[in-house]
Backbone and ligand atoms as CSV (ligand in chain L), in Angstrom:
chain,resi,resn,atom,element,x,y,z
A,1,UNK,N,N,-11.972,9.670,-8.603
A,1,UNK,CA,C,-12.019,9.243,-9.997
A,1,UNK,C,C,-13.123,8.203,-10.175
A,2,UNK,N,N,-13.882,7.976,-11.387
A,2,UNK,CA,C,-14.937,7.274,-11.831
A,2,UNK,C,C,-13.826,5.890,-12.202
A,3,UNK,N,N,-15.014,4.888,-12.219
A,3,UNK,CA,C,-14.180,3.664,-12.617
A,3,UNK,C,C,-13.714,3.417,-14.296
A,4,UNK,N,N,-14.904,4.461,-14.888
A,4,UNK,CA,C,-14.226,4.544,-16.338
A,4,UNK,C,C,-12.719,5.215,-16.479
A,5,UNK,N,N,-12.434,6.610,-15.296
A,5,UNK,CA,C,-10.892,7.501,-15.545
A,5,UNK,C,C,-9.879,6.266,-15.516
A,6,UNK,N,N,-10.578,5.691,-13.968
A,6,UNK,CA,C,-9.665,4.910,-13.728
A,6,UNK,C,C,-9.176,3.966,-14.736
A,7,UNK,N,N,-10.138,2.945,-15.334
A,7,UNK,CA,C,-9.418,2.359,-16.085
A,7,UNK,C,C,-8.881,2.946,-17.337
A,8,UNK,N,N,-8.388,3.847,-17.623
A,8,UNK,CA,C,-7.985,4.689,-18.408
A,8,UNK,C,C,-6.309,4.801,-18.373
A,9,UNK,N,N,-6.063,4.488,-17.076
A,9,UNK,CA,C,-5.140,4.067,-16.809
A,9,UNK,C,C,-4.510,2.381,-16.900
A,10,UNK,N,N,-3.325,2.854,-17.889
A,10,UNK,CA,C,-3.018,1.209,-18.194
A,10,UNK,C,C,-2.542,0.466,-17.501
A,11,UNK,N,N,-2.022,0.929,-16.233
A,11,UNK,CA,C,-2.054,0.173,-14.899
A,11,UNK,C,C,-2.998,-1.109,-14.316
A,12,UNK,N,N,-4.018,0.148,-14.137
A,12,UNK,CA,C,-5.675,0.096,-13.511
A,12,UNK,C,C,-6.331,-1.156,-14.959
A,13,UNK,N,N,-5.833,-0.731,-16.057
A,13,UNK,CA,C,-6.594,-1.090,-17.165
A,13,UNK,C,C,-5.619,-2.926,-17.208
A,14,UNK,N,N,-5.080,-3.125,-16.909
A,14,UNK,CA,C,-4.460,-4.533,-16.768
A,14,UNK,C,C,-4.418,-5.236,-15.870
A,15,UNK,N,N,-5.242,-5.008,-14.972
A,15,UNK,CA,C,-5.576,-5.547,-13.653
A,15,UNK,C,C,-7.160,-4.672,-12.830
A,16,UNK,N,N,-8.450,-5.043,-13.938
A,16,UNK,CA,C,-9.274,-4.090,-13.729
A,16,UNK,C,C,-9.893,-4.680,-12.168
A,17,UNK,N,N,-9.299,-6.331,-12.056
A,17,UNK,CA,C,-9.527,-6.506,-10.418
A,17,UNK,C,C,-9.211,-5.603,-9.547
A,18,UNK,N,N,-8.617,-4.702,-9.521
A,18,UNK,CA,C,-8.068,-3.805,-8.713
A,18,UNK,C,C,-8.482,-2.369,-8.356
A,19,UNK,N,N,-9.661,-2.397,-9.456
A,19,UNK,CA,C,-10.251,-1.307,-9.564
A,19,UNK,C,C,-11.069,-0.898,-7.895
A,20,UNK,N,N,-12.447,-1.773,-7.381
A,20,UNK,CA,C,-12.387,-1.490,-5.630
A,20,UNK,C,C,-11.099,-0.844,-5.055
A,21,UNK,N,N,-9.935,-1.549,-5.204
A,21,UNK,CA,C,-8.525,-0.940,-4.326
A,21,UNK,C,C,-8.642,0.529,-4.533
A,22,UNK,N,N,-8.707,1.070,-5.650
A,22,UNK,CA,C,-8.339,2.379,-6.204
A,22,UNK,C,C,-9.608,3.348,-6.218
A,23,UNK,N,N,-10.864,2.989,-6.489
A,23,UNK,CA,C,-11.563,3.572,-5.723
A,23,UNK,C,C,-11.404,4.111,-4.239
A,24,UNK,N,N,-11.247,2.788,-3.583
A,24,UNK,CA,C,-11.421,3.463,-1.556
A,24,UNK,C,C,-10.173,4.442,-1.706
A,25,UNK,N,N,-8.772,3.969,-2.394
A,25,UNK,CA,C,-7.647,4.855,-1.799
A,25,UNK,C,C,-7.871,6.053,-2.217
A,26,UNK,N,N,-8.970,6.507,-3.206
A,26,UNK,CA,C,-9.373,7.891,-4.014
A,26,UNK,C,C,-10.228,8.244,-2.911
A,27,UNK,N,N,-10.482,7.569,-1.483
A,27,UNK,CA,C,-11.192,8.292,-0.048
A,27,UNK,C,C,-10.213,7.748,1.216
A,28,UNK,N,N,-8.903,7.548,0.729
A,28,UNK,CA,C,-7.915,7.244,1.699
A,28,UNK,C,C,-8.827,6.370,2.577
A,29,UNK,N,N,-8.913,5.243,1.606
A,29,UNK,CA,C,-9.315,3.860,2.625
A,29,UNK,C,C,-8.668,2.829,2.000
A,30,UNK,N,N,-7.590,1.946,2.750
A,30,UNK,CA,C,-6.457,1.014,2.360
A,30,UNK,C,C,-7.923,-0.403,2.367
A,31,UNK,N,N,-7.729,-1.070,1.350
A,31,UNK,CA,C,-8.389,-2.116,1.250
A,31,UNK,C,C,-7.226,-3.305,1.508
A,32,UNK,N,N,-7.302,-4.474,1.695
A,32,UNK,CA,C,-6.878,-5.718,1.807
A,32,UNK,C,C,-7.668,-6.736,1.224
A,33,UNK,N,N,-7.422,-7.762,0.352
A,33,UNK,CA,C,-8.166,-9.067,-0.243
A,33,UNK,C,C,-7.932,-10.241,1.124
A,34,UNK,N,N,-9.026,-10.631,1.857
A,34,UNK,CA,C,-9.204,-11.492,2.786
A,34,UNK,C,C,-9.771,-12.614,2.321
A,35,UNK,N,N,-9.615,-13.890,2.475
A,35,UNK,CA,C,-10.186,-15.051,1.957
A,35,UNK,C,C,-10.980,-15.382,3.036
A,36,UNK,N,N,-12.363,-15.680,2.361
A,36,UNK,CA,C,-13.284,-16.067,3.085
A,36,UNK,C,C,-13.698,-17.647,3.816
A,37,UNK,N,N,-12.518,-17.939,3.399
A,37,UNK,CA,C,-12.618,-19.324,3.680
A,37,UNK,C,C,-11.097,-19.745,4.617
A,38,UNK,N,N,-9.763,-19.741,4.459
A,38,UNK,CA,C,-9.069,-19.569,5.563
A,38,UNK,C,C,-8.743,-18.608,6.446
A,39,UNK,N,N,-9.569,-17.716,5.820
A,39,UNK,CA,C,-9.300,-15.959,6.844
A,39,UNK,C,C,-8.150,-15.350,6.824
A,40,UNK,N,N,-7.630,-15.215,6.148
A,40,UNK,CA,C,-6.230,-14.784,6.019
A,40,UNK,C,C,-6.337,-13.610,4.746
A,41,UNK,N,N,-5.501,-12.859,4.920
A,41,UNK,CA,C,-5.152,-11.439,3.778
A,41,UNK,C,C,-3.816,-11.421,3.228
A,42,UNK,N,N,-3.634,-11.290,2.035
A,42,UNK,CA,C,-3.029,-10.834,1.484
A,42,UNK,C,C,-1.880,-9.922,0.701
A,43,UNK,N,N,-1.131,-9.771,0.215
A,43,UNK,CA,C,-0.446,-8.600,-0.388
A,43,UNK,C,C,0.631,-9.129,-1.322
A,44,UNK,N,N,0.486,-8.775,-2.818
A,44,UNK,CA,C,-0.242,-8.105,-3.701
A,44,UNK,C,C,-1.716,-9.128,-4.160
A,45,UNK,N,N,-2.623,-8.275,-4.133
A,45,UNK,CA,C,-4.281,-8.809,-4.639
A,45,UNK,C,C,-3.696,-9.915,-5.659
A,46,UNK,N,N,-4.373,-10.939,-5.747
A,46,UNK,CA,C,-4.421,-12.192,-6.931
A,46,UNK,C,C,-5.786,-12.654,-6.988
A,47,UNK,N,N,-6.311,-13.499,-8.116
A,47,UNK,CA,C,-7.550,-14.417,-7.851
A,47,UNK,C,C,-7.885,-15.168,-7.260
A,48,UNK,N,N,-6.331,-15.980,-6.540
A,48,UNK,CA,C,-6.649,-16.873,-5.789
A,48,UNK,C,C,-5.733,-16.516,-4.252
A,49,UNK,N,N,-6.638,-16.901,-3.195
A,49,UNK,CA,C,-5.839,-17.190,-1.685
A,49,UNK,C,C,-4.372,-17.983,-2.160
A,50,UNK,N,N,-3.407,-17.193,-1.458
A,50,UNK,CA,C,-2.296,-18.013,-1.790
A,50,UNK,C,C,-1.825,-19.060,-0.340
A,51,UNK,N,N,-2.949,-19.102,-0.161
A,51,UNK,CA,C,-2.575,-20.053,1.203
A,51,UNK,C,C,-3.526,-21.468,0.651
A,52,UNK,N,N,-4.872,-20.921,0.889
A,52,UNK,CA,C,-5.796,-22.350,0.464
A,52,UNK,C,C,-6.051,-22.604,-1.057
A,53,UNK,N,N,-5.461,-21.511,-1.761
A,53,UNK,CA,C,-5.847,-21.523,-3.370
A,53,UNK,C,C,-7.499,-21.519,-3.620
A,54,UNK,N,N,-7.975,-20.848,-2.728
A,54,UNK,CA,C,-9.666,-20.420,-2.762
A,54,UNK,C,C,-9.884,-18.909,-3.513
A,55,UNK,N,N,-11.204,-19.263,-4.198
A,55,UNK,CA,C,-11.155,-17.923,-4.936
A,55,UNK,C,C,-12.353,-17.058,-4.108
A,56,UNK,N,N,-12.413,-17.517,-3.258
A,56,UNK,CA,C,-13.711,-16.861,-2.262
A,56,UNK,C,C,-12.954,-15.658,-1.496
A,57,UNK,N,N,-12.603,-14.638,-1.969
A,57,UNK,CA,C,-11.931,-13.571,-1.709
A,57,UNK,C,C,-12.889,-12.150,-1.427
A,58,UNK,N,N,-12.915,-11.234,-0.432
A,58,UNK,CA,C,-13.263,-10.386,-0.861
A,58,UNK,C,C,-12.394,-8.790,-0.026
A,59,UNK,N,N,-12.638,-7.533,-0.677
A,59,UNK,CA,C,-11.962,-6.451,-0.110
A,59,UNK,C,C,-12.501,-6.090,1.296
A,60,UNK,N,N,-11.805,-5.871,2.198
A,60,UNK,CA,C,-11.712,-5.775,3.577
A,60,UNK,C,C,-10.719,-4.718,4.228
A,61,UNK,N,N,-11.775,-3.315,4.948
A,61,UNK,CA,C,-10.620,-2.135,5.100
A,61,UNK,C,C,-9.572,-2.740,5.884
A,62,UNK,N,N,-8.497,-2.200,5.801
A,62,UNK,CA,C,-7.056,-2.248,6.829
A,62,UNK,C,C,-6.929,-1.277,7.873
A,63,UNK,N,N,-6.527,-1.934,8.968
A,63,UNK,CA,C,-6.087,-0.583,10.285
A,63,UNK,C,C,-5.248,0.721,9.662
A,64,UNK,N,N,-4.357,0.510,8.589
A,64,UNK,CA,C,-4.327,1.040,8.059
A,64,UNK,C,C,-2.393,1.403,9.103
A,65,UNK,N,N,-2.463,0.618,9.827
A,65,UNK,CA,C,-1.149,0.857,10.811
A,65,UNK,C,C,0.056,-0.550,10.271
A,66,UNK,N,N,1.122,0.328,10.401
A,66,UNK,CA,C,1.996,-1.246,10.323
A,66,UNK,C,C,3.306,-0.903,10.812
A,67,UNK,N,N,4.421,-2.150,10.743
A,67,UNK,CA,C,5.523,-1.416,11.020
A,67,UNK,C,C,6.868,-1.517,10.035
A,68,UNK,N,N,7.749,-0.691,10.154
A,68,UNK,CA,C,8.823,-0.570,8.763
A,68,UNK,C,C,9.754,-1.794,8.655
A,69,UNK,N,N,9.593,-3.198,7.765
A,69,UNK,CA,C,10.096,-4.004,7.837
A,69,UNK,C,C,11.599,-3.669,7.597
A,70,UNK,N,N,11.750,-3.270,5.975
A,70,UNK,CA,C,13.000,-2.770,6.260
A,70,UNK,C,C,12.883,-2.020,5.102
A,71,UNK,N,N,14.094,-0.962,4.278
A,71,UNK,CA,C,13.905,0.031,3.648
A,71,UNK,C,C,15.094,0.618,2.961
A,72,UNK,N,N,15.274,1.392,1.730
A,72,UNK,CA,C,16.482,1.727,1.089
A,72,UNK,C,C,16.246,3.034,0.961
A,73,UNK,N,N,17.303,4.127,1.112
A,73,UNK,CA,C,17.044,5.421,0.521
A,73,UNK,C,C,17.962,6.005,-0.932
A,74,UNK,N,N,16.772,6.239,-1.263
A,74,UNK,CA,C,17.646,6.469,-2.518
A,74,UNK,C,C,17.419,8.228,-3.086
A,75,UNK,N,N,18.923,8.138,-2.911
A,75,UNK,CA,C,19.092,9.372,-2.908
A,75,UNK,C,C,19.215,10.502,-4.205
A,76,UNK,N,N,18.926,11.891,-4.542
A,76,UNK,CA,C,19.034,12.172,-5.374
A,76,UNK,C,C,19.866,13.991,-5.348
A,77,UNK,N,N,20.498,13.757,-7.190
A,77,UNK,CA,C,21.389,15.479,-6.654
A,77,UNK,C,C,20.356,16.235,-6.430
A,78,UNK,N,N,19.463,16.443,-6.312
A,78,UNK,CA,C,18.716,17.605,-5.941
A,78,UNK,C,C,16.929,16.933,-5.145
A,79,UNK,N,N,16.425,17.711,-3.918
A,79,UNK,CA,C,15.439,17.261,-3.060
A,79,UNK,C,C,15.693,16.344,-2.268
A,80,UNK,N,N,14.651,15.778,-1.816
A,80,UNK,CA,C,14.311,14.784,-0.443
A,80,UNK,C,C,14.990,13.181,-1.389
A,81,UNK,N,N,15.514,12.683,-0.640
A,81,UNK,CA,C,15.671,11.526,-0.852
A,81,UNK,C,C,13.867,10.713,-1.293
A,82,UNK,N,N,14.065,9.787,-1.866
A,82,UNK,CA,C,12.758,8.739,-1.968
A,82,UNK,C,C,13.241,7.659,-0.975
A,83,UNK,N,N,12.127,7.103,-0.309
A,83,UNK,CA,C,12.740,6.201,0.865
A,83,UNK,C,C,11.454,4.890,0.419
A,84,UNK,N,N,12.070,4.103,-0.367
A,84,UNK,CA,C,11.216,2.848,-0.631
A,84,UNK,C,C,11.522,1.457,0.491
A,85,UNK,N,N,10.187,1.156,1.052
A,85,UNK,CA,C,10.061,0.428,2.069
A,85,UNK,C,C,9.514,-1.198,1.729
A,86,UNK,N,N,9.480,-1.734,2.642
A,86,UNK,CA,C,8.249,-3.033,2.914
A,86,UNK,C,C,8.001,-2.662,3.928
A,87,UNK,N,N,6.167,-2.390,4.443
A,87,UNK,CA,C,5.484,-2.482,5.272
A,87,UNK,C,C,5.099,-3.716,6.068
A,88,UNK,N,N,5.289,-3.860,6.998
A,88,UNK,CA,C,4.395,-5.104,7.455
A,88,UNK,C,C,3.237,-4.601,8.142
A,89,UNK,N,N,1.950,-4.969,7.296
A,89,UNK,CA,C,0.649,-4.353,7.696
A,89,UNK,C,C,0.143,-4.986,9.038
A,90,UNK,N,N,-0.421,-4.124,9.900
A,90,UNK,CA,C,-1.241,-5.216,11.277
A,90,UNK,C,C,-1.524,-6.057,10.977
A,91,UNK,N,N,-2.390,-6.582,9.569
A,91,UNK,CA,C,-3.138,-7.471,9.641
A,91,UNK,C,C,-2.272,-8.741,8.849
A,92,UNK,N,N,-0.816,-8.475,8.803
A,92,UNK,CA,C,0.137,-9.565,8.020
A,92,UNK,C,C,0.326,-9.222,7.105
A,93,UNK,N,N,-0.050,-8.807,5.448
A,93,UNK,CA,C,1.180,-8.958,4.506
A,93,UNK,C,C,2.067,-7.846,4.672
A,94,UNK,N,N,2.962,-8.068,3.673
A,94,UNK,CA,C,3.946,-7.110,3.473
A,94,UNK,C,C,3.620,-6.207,2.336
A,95,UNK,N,N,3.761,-5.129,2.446
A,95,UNK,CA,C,3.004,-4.358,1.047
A,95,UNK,C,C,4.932,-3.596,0.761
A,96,UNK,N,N,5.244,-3.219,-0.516
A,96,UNK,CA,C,6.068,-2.808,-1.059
A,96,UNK,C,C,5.236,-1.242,-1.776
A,97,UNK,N,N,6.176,-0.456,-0.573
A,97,UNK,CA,C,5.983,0.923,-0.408
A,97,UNK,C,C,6.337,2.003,-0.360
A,98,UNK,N,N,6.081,3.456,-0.015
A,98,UNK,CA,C,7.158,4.363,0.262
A,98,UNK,C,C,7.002,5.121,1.563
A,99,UNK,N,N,8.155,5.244,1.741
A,99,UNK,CA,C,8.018,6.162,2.992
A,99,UNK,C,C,7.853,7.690,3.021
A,100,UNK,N,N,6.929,8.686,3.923
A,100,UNK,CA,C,6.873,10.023,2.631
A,100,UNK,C,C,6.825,10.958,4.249
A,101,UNK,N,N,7.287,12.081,4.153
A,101,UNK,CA,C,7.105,13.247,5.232
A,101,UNK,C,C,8.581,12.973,6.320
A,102,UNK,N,N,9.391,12.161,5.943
A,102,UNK,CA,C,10.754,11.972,6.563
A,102,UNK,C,C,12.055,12.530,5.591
A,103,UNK,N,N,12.590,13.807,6.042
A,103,UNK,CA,C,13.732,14.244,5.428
A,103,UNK,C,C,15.064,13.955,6.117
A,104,UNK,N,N,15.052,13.313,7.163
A,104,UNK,CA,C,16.097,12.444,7.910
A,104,UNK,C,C,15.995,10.968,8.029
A,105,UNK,N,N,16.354,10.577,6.347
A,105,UNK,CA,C,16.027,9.255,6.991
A,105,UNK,C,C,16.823,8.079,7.833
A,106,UNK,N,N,18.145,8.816,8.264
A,106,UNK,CA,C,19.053,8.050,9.198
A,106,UNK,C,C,18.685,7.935,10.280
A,107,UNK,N,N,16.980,8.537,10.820
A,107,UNK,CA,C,16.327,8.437,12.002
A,107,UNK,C,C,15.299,7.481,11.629
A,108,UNK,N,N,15.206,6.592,10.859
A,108,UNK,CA,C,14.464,5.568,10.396
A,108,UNK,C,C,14.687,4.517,11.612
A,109,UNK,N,N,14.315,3.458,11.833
A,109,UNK,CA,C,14.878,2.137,12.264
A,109,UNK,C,C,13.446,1.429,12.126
A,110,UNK,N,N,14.500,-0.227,11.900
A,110,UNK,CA,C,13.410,-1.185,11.406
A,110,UNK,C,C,12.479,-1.309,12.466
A,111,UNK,N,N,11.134,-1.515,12.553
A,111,UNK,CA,C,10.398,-1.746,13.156
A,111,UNK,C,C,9.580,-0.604,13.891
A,112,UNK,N,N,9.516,0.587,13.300
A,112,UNK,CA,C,9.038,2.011,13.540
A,112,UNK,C,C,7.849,1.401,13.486
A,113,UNK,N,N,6.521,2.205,13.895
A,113,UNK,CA,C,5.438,1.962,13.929
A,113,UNK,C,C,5.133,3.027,13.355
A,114,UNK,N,N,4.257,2.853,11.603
A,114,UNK,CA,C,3.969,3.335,10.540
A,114,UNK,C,C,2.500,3.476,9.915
A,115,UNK,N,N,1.984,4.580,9.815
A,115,UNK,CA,C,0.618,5.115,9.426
A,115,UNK,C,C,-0.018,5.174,7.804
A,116,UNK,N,N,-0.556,4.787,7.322
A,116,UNK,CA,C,-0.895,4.881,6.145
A,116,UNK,C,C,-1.620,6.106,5.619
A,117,UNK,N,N,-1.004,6.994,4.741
A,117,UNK,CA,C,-1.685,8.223,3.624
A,117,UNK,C,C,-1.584,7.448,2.385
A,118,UNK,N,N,-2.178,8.653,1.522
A,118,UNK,CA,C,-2.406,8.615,0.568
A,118,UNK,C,C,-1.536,9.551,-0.442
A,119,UNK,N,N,-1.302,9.492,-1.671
A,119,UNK,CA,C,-0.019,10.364,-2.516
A,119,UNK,C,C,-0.395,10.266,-3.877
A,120,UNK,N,N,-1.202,11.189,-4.340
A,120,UNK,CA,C,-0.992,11.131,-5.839
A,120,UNK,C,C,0.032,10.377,-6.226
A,121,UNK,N,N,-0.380,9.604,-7.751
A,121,UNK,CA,C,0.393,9.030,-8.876
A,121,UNK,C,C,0.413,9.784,-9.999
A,122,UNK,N,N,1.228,10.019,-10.789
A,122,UNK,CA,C,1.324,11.165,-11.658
A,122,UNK,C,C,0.250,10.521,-13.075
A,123,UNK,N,N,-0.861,9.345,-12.661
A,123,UNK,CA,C,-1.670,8.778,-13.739
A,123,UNK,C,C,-2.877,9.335,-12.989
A,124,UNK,N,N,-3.101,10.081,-11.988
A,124,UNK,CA,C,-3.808,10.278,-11.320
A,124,UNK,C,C,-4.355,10.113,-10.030
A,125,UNK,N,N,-4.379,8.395,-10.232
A,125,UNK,CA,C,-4.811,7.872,-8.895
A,125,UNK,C,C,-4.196,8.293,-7.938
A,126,UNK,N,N,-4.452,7.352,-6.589
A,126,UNK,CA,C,-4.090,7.790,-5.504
A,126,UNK,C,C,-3.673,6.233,-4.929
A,127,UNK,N,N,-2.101,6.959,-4.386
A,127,UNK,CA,C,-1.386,5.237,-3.894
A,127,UNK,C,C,-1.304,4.894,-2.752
A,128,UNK,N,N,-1.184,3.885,-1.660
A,128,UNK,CA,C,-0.746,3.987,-0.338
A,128,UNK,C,C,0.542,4.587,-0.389
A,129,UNK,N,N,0.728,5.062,0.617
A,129,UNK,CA,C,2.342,5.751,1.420
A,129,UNK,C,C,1.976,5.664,3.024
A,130,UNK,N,N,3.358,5.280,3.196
A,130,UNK,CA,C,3.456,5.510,4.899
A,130,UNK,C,C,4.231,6.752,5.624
A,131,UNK,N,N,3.364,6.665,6.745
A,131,UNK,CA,C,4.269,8.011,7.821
A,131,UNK,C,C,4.577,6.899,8.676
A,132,UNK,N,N,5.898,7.602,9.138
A,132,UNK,CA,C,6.826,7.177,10.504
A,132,UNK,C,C,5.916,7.810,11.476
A,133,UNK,N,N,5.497,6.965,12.536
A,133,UNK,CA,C,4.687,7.786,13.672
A,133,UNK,C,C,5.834,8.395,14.953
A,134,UNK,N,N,6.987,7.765,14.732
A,134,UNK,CA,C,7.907,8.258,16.192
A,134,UNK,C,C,8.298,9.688,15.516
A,135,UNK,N,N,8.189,9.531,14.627
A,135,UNK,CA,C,8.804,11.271,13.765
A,135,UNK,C,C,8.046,11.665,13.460
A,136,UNK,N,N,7.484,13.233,13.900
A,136,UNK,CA,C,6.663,13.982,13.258
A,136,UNK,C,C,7.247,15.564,12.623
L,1,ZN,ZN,ZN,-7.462,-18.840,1.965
């Protein structure tokens, strides 16, 4: 998507800082906001480092690996359960996520070691999602 579709979206369009994020994930590349001044990253993007309150921020790819902090399934009368998570990314924050390609999720457990895709949004874009790597 162009950065005009994107902000087309009133998501995207109320936080056009976010626009870089949604670009890379439209080439399944997870960005992170790193402060350039205490070195530390983030999760969710803001203007300011919430550690040093520095606005010297910039986007920085992610390993893109993390592991399943912890997670709810929520279930429905008909299909796959939705399995909404917190990630804890390699590089430290916690991103609030989903878990996607697991139809057993009573084979979950906290601290799985978890891969980052990508998943259409029904606005278009494209969102992070995680795979369970012990389950394939
Ligand atoms: Zn900082």
């Amino acid at each position: 998507m162009t950065r005009d579709e994107l902000l087309r979206d009133p998501y995207v369009a109320a936080f056009p800082e976010l626009v870089p994020f949604w670009e890379a994930a439209a080439r399944s590349v997870l960005l992170l906001p790193r402060c350039t001044v205490c070195g530390a990253t983030h999760w969710h993007p803001r203007a300011q480092c919430p550690f040093c309150r520095s606005d010297a921020l910039r986007w920085e790819q992610a390993s893109g690996r993390g592991t399943l902090h912890t997670f709810t399934v929520i279930r429905r009368p008909h299909g796959a359960p939705d399995l909404l998570a917190y990630v804890r990314l390699e590089e430290g924050p916690l991103m609030l996520t989903s878990i996607v390609g697991e139809e057993q999720p009573e084979r979950l457990r906290i601290g799985d070691a978890v891969q980052v895709t990508f998943r259409a949004v029904p606005e278009g874009r494209w969102a992070p999602v995680f795979r369970c790597q012990a389950i394939k």
